[in-house]
N, C-alpha and C positions, 0 to 999 in steps of 0.2 A: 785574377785567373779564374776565378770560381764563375762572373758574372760571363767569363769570355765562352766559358765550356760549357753555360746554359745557354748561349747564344747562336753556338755552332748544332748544338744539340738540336734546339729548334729549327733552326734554318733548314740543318737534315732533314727532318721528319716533314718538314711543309715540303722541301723540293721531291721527297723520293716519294709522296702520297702518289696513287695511281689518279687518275685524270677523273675517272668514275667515282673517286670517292666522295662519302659525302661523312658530313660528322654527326657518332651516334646522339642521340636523344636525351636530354637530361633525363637523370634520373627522379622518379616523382614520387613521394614521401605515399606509400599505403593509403589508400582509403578506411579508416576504421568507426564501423557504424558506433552512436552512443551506446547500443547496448552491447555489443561485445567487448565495448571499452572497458564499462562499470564490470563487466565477466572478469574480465583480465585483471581487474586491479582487485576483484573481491579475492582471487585467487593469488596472487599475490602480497596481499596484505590480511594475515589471516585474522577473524575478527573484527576484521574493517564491514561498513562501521559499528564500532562499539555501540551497542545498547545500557543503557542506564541501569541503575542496578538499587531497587527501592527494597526495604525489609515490610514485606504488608502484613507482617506479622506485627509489628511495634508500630506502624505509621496509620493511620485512616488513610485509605485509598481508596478511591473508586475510577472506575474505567468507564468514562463516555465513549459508545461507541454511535455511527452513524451508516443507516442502510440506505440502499437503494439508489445511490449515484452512482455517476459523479454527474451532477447538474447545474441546471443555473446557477442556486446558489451556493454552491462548492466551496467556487473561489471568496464567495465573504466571509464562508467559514472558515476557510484556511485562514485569512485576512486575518481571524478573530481568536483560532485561536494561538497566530504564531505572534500576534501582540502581547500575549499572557503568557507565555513561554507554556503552554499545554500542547501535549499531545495525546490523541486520541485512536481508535481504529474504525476502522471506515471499512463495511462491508459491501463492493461491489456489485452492481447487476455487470453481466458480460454484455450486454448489449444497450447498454449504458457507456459502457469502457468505451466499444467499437463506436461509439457519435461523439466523442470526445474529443475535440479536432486536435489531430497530432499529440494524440492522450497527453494530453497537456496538465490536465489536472489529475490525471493516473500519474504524471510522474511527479506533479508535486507534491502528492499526497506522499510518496515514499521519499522526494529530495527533503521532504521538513523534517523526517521522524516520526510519522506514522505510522500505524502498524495497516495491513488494506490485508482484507478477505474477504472470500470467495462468496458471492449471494446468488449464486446459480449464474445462469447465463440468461433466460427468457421470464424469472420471478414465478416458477409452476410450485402447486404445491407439493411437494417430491413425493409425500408418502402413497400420492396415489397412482405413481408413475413405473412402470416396470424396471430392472435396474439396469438395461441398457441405456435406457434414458437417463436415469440418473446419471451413471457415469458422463453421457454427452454433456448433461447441463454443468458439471463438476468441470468435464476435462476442457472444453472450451475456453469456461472465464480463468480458469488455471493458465494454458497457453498463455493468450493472447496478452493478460497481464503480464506474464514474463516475457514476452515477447517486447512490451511496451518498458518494460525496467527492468529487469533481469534481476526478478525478485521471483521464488516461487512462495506462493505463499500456503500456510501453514492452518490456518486459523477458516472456520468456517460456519456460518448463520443459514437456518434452512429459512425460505420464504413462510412468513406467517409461523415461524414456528413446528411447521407441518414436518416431525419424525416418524421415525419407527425402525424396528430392528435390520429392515433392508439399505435406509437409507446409514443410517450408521456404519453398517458393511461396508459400503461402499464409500464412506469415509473415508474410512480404515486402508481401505486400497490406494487412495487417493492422497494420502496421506496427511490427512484434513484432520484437524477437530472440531468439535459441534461446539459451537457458546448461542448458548441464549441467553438469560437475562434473569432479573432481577428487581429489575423497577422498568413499567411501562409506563412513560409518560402519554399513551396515547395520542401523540402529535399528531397523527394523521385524523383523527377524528375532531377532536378540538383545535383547532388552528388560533388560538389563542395565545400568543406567547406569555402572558401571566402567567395562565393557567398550565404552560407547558414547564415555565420553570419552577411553579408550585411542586409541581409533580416532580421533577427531577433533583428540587431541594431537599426531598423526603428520602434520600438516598439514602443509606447505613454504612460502615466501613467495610468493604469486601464487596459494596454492588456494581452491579455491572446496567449501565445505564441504556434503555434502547429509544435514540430518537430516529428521524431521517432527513438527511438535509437535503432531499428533495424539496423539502417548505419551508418559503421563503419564513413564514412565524416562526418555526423553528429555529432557523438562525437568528432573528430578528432575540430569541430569548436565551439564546446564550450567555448576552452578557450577565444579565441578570442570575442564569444558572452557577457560571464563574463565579458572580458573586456573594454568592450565597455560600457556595460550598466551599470557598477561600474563608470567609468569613468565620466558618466552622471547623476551620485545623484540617483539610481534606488536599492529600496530595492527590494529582489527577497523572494515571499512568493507560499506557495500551492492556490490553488483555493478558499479552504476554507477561506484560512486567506486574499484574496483580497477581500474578502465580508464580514468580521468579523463575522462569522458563518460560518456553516453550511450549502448550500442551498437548495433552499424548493423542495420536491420530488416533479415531476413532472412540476417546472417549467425550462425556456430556458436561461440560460445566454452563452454568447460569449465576452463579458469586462466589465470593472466596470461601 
């Protein structure tokens, strides 16, 4: 009976359709970009994802961080250090980001667990810059990073070091904090990877390490860096997690 009453039902509907009719259009599942996807679900799952949670009070930690990419050698650095299960922070040029085909390595530096910040947008030295410009070189590589992962980020490295109380201000607004450093291994001048992981095996507990994996030596002396500082009881965390937070926009850290 049941099959008889779907059949008459249908017969209906097909005979009494008008002669112009025509039948609507499947319905087709949203378009949704990957970054408003990763928005939806950070919103959704609060805490997602979970960051690690190191005591640097009680552990030797130091934070590698890496400027001025993302570049050729990026990708071996990730390579390198997602074999070691290390994570590091990587402070961006924005016009670095912008040649980064399909910020591809902008967003794996954030799919692995790294921490990425802001290294201006053109690499000026800020302090001698008026603070309209400041702010452009800040709000740019800010965007566009979120733009590329919908990350905003937090953490911020002035080019060369180059402060002072304008550029801090404008930090502050931006809601950025300043890390400098602690141990320079002067990679850019010595292009020696010996001699870069000499210098960055000289670490202490609380430093904050500055290389830049824009050189290929650089990478090339990682492993050696790894091993050295594994060798010596040293957890290796982001910026963030050497401070157990977050740190506070506009002010100055360089170690723990």
């Amino acid at each position: 009976m049941a099959l008889l009453a779907l059949a008459l039902c249908v017969t209906y509907s097909v005979a009494t359709r008008p002669r112009s009719w025509t039948p609507p259009a499947p319905l087709r599942p949203a378009v949704v970009s990957p970054e408003a996807l990763a928005k939806r679900l950070v919103s959704m799952q609060a805490g997602w994802p979970r960051s690690r949670r190191f005591d640097c009070t009680k552990l030797k930690c130091v934070a590698l961080t890496f400027d001025d990419g993302p570049g050729e050698y990026t990708g071996r650095l990730l390579d390198l250090l997602r074999a070691h299960g290390v994570r590091a922070t990587f402070f961006v040029v924005g016009q670095m980001v912008a040649a980064d085909k399909d910020g591809r390595l902008t967003r794996r530096i954030v799919e692995e667990g790294h921490e990425i910040g802001n290294h201006s947008w053109s690499h000026p030295a800020l302090a001698g810059l008026p603070r309209e410009q400041i702010e452009r070189q800040l709000k740019r590589t800010d965007d566009l990073v979120e733009h590329l992962t919908g990350v905003r980020m937090r953490v911020m490295r002035p080019p060369y070091g180059s402060t002072n109380d304008r550029v801090v201000a404008e930090l502050r607004r931006e809601g950025l904090a300043e890390i400098l450093w602690s141990v320079d291994t002067l990679d850019w001048l010595n292009r020696v990877p010996s001699v870069v992981a000499k210098r960055a095996g000289a670490a202490k507990p609380g430093s904050i390490v500055l290389l830049h994996d824009i050189h290929r030596s650089t990478v090339e002396a990682v492993p050696a860096i790894l091993a050295t500082l594994e060798k010596k009881g040293y957890t290796f965390v982001t910026v963030s997690e050497l401070y157990g937070r977050t740190p506070a926009a506009g002010r100055s850290y360089s170690e723990r």
